[in-house]
N, C-alpha and C positions, 0 to 999 in steps of 0.2 A: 504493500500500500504506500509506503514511504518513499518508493522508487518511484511509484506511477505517478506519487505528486510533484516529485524534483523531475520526473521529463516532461509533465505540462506545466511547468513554470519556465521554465528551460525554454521549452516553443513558445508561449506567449512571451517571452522576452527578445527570441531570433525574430519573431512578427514584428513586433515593434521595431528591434532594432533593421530591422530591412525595408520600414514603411518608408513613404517621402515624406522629405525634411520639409519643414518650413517654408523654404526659398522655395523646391519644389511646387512644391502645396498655392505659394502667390503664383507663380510663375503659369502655373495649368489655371488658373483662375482668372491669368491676365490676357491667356490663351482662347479660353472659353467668350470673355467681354469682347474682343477681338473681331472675335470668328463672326458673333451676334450681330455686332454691328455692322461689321462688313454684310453679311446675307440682310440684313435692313437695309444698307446703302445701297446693296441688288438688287432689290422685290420692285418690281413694277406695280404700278396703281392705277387702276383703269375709272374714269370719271362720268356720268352722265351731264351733260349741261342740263341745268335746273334756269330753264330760261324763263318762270317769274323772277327769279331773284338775278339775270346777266344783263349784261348791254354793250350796246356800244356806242359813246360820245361822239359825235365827229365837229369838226371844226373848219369853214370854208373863209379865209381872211379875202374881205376885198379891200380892191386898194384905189386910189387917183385922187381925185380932189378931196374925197372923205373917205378914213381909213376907220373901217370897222372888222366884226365879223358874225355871220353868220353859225350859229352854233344849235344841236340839237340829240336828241338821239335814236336809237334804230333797235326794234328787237330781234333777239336769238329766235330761229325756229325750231335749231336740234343741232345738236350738236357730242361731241363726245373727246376726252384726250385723257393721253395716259403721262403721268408722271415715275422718274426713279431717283431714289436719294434725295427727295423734292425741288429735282428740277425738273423743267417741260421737257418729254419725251418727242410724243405725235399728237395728233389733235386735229380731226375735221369741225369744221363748223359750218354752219347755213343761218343766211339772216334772212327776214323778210320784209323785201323794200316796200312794200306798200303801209309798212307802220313807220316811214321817216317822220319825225315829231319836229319843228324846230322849238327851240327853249329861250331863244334870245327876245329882246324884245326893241330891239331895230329894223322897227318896221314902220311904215307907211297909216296911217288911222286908217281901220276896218271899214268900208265905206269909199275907199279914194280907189281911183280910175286905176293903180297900179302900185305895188313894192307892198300891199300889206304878206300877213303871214297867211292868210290865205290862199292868194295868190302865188306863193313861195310852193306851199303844199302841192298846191295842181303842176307847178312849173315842175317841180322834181321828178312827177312823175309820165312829162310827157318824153318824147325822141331825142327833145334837145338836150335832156340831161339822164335819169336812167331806165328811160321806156319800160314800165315795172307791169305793164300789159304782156309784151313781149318775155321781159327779163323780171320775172315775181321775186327770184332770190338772189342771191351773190353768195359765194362759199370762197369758205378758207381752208385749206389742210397744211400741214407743216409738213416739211420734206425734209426737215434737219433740225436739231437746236445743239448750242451747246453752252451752259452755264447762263446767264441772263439774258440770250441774245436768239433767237429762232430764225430760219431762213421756210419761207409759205408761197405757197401758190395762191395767188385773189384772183378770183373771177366775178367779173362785174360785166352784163351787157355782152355776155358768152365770149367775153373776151379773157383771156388769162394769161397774168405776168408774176415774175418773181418779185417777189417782197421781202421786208426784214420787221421781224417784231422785237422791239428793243426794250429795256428795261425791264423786263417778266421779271412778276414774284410771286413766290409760289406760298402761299400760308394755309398750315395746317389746325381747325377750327377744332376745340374741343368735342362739337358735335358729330365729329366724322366729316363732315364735307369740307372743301376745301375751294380756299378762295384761289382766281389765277389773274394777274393784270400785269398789262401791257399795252405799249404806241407800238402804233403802225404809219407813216405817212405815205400817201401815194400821191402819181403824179395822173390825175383826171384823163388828162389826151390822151394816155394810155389806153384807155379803155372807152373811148370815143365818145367821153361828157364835155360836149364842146360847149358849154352854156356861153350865152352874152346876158351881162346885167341889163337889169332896164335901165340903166340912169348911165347915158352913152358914155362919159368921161370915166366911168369907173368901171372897174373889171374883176372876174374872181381867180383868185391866186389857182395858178394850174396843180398845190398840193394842198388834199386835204388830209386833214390830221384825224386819226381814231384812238381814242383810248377806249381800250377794251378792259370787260370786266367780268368776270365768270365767275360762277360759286358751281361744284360740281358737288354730285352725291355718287358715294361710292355703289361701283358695280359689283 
């Protein structure tokens, strides 16, 4: 009996002495944190656009003897994009041109022969700017991004050119969904919005600006 208890003391003392040390012990622990975060900075995150809560701003500067601008916004129809390590991956979108809103209020009094925001309304959506009879949507897809900067294809008026979405930031909401915002500036004749202002000495900047806004719900 005396023997059996000095060889199992004997082995629970070789077990210990042959376990990992300390150092070891952090070092697989620092190993494991590591690993974790890295397969986090890899997981991809796929997003529906929640287009009650997206938009998009846009911004048309005219300029000549009175410098103002034009300013309004545009709703999402559908849309979808994927994030990794919370930057922008990929991402289609579709707006729908016939909800252009203007918001500013450099207009003409409601009532006058020409320049109110009514007038604006119907103007945007005839041939001379983006025929939304013809052309109902305009879509975006990304073709690239890399850290706060995305390279997209816009199509406006079934015409389609390379773009750049600049300043993206990607915030993640305690509720799970997530917010995504970025400018885009394009150059109108591109896509053959040849508009002439009413008021002949002044004219509209051939770039208009979009700050876009997205809140996605995970898929």
């Amino acid at each position: 009996m005396k023997n059996t208890l000095i060889i199992a003391a004997s082995t629970a003392l070789l077990l210990v002495a042959c376990g990992p040390s300390e150092a070891e012990k952090k070092a697989a622990q620092e190993k494991a944190t590591a690993d974790s975060l890295a397969a986090a900075a890899a997981a991809e995150h796929t997003y529906a656009v929640d287009v009650a809560n997206s938009t998009v701003q846009w911004t048309g500067n005219v300029t000549g003897s009175k410098v103002y601008s034009h300013n309004g916004t545009i709703a999402f129809k559908n849309g979808s994009f994927t994030t990794q390590g919370g930057m922008l991956k990929s991402g289609s979108f579709q707006v729908d041109m016939g909800t252009i809103v203007p918001t500013d209020e450099n207009y003409a009094p409601e009532g006058s022969e020409q320049g109110t925001k009514a007038h604006l309304i119907g103007h945007l959506s005839t041939p001379d700017f983006f025929d939304t009879a013809n052309h109902p949507t305009a879509t975006l897809t990304i073709t690239g991004a890399s850290g706060n900067t995305a390279n997209a294809d816009l199509t406006i008026r079934g015409k389609t050119n390379a773009e750049t979405i600049k300043d993206i930031v990607i915030t993640e909401n305690a509720d799970g969904t997530v917010k995504a915002t970025g400018k885009l500036t394009f150059d109108r004749q591109k896509y053959d919005v040849a508009w002439a202002h009413f008021i002949k000495d002044a004219f509209l900047s051939d770039d208009i600006e979009l700050e876009i806004t997205l809140t996605g719900n995970a898929q």
